[in-house]
N, C-alpha and C positions, 0 to 999 in steps of 0.2 A: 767541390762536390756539386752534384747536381740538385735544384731545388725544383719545388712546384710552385714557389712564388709567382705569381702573376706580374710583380713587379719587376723580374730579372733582366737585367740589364741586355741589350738585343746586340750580338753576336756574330757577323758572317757568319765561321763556322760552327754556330750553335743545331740544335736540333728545337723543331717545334713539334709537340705534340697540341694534337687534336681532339680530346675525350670528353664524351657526356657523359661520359664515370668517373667521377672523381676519385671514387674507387682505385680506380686501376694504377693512377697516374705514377702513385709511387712504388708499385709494379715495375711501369717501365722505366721508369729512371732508375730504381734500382738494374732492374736488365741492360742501361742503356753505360747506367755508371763501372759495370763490370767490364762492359764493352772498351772500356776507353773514352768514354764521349766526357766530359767536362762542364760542359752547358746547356741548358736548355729554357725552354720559355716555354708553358703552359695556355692555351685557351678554352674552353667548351662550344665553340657552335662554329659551324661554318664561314658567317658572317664575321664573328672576330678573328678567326684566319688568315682570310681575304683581307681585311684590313693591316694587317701586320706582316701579311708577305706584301703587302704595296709598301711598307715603311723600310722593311731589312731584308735583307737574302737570309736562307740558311739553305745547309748543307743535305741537311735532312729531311722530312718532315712527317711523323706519322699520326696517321688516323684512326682510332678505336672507335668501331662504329656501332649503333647507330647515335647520332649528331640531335641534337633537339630541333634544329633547323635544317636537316638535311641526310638523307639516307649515309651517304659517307664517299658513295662514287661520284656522285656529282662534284664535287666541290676537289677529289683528286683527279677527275679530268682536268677541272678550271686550271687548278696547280699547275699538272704538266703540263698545258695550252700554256701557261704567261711566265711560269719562272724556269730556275735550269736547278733544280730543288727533286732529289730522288724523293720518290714518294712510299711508302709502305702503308697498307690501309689492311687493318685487323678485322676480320668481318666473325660472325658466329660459322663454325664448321659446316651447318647443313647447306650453307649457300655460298660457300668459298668457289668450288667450279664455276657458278652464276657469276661472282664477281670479276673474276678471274678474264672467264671470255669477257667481261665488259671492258674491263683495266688491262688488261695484257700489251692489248694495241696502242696503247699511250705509252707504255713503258712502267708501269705501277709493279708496286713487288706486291701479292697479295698472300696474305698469312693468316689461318684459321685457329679460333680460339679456342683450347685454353692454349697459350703458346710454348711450343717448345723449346726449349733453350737450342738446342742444337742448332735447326733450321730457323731461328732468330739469328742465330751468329752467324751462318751459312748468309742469308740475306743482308745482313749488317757486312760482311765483308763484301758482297758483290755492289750492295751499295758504294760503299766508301770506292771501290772501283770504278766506277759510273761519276761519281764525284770529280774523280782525282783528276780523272780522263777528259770531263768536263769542262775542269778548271787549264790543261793543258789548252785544250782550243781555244780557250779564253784568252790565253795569252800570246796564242800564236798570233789570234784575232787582233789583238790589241799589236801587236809588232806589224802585223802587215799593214794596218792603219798607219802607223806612225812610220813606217817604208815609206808609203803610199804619198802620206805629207812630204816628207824630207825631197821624195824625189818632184813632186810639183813643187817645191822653192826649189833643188837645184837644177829645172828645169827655166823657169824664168827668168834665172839669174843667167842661162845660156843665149836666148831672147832677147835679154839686154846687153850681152856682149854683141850678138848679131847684129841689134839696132843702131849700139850707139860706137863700137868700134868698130865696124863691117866685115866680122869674121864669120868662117865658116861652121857650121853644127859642129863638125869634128873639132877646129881651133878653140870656137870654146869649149866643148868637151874638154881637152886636151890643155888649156888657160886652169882651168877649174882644178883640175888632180893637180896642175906644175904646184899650183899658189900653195894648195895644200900639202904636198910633200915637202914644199922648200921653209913655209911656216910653219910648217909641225901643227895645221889644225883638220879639220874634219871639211869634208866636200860643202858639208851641208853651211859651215861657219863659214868658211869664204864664200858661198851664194849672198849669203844671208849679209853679209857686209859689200857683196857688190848694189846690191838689190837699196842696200841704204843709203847708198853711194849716186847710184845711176834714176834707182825709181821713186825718189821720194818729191 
């Protein structure tokens, strides 16, 4: 269950809310618990926000505004400027357009109060989309990194075939896949034991 514990233990995929209404909060946890959401962490003011999206990620993050330190757009631009955290910011209805053009360009979901359930769920889905999508590049990010490495060791491990046995790009190329097919290990583990072999 979701709690407004200030103490709740911090989450990747948890949700933070933002409220100077203490009021509200179990509002939206309840809105957020129907949702499917499981976690969440509670603050009041911009400044403890900021602090806690530098300590954890989350998945979510919403703002019921206004903030006792901050109107409420400023602090979800900071948001999308520095994390990969969808934003939804609750504003009062007569100024939802106003915020709207301000948050739109950053990417903010903006939602006029008192909230609807419908178009909550409507934005809650398009959230967790933006998420998920998110988290895909995240990963893709993280494999081409770890491509990126693999192939600079078995690139030097080709360099020190060239140096120390006077072969050519292609023959180590072509030394590299033999080792690996005939011991049954990976390109990157026979680099990685020539390189211990030849360059230490």
């Amino acid at each position: 269950m979701l709690t407004a514990d200030k103490k709740e233990v911090f989450v990747t995929d948890s949700v933070l809310i933002v409220s100077g209404s203490q009021q509200s909060v179990p509002v939206l946890i309840s809105m957020l618990n129907s949702e499917g959401f499981s976690e969440a962490h509670t603050v009041d003011s911009a400044g403890e926000a900021k602090r806690v999206c530098g300590e954890r990620k989350y998945s979510l993050i919403i703002i019921n505004t206004p903030l006792s330190d901050d109107t409420g757009n400023e602090l979800a631009v900071y948001l999308l400027k520095n994390t990969v955290s969808c934003v939804i910011v609750i504003v009062k209805s007569e100024i939802e357009d106003q915020a709207e053009n301000k948050l739109l360009p950053y990417g903010a979901f903006v939602l006029g109060k008192p909230l609807n359930k419908v178009i909550f769920h409507k934005t809650l889905c398009f959230a967790k989309a933006v998420q998920n999508r998110v988290k895909s590049l995240q990963k893709e990010n993280i494999k081409l990194r770890e491509q990126a490495a693999d192939n600079k060791i078995i690139t030097r491990a080709k360099y020190i075939l060239m140096e120390y046995l006077s072969m050519s790009e292609a023959q180590a190329h072509r030394y590299i896949e033999k080792q690996a097919m005939d011991l049954r290990l990976t390109k990157l583990e026979i680099a990685k034991n020539l390189l211990s072999t030849y360059d230490s």
